[in-house]
C-alpha angles and dihedrals in degrees: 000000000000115000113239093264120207132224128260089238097044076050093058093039091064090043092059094043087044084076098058093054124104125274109237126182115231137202096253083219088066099060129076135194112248104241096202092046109132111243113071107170125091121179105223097209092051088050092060096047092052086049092047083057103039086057086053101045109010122236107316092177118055121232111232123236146199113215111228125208088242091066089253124121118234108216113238104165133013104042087153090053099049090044082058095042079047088051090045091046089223108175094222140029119207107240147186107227113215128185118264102281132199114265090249084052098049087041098056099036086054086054100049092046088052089048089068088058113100092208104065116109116224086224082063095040088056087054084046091054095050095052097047092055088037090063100035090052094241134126122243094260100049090048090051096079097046083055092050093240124155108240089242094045077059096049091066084042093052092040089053092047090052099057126104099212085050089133096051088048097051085043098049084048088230110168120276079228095075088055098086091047092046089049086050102055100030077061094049096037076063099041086051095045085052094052095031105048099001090240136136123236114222130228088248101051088049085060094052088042092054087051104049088054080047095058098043083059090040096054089036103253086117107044101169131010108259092059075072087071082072086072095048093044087056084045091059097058094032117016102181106030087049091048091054098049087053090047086051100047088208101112116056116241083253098056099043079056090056106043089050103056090233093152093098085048101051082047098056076031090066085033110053093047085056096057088044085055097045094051083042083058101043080038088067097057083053082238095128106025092172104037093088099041082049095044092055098038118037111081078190097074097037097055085055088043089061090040088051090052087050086052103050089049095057085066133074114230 
């Protein structure tokens, strides 16, 4: 059963309000971390600094608190700043106390406090986001509005939650940006295996598929995420052979282009999509109901379409 969730305004509201309540000072004993707060990652060597500061100058800014029926303090916000006080072994904390709160509402308001911090990197915001659904019993797109997230802002978090090299993504640092594009491919590299070669490709080697695309942004051979279309385009004229040249790294994206013959198929590839483009648009004016369902589901046409490309390059215009 789904938690009573709470909106993204009544969110900011309580944040705003959280600045006028009374400082009080806490048995640092009484308070404990939240194990399921948003935000995970603490840089060590930050931590050291703020505690290095905090011994100089004390806490300017107060951790806030929910005050628990046991007499203990749930941390909400400030966990940075109560492991320092915990490595400085201060006896208080200065605090604001707020009322107990739903889980929903403790959830959301943690986001959004972590969401003023500069630090925060959208690839742990996206982790951030799956728990929090998780926990709450919701899917990624309904959580979306409660966080006050655009549904296309969403579509890059999703696609990163759904990869399998996740960690190595978050660890090389690469844009949340590129994890849409990386989905997409890793998803068609598998749909071409299958009518290619009639294999199917593992979990594993999807992993290794999705890194070596990884590696290729983290070292700059990939420096936006259309230049990723040139994999799928290789993918397109020689599946395997394509797929294992991105898992070894050993060929550049440029190369593997070359050596498959994948410029016909970047071609139908730009084409296609303008055409797609084009029915959506007639679509729209209700004008050609059929022409999009038709354009995404009959092998049929597309196979013309190709034949028509094919067609159109063999004369001079």
């Amino acid at each position: 059963m789904k938690n009573s969730t709470v909106t993204h305004y009544q969110v900011l509201f309580k944040l705003k309000n959280m600045k006028t309540q009374q400082i009080v000072y806490l048995p640092i004993e009484k308070v404990i971390a939240d194990p399921n707060q948003p935000r995970q990652y603490f840089d060590a060597a930050k931590l050291a600094t703020l505690s290095n500061s905090i011994k100089r100058i004390g806490i300017k800014e107060p951790v806030s608190v929910e005050a628990l029926p046991d007499g203990k303090y749930k941390l909400i916000d400030g966990e940075r700043r109560y492991r320092a006080s915990l490595i400085l072994n201060l006896k208080t904390i200065p605090a604001i106390v707020q009322s107990s709160m739903t889980e929903s509402e403790r959830l959301v308001q943690q986001f959004h406090v972590q969401e003023q911090h500069e630090s925060w990197r959208p690839q742990e915001k996206a982790i951030a986001i799956r728990d929090i659904a998780n926990i709450l019993k919701m899917s990624l797109a309904e959580i979306g509005p409660i966080l006050g997230i655009s549904s296309f802002t969403m579509r890059s978090y999703i696609a990163f939650v759904g990869l399998l090299s996740q960690k190595e993504m978050l660890k090389q640092d690469i844009p949340i940006a590129y994890a849409h594009t990386i989905s997409v491919n890793t998803k068609y590299a598998a749909k071409m295996l299958l009518e290619q070669e009639n294999e199917d490709m593992s979990d594993e080697e999807r992993k290794l598929f999705q890194l070596g695309i990884i590696k290729r942004i983290a070292n700059g051979e990939i420096i936006n995420p259309t230049q990723v279309n040139k994999i799928r385009d290789s993918i397109t004229n020689e599946a395997k052979k394509s797929i294992n040249d991105i898992k070894s790294s050993s060929k550049s994206v440029n190369k593997i282009f070359v050596e498959s013959n994948a410029k016909d198929a970047r071609v139908y590839r730009q084409y296609s999509n303008q055409v797609y483009a084009l029915i959506r648009r007639i679509h729209e004016f209700n004008r050609l109901p059929s022409a999009v369902t038709a354009l995404e589901s009959d092998s049929k046409l597309k196979s013309l379409t190709r034949s028509l490309i094919k067609t159109l390059q063999g004369f001079s215009l």
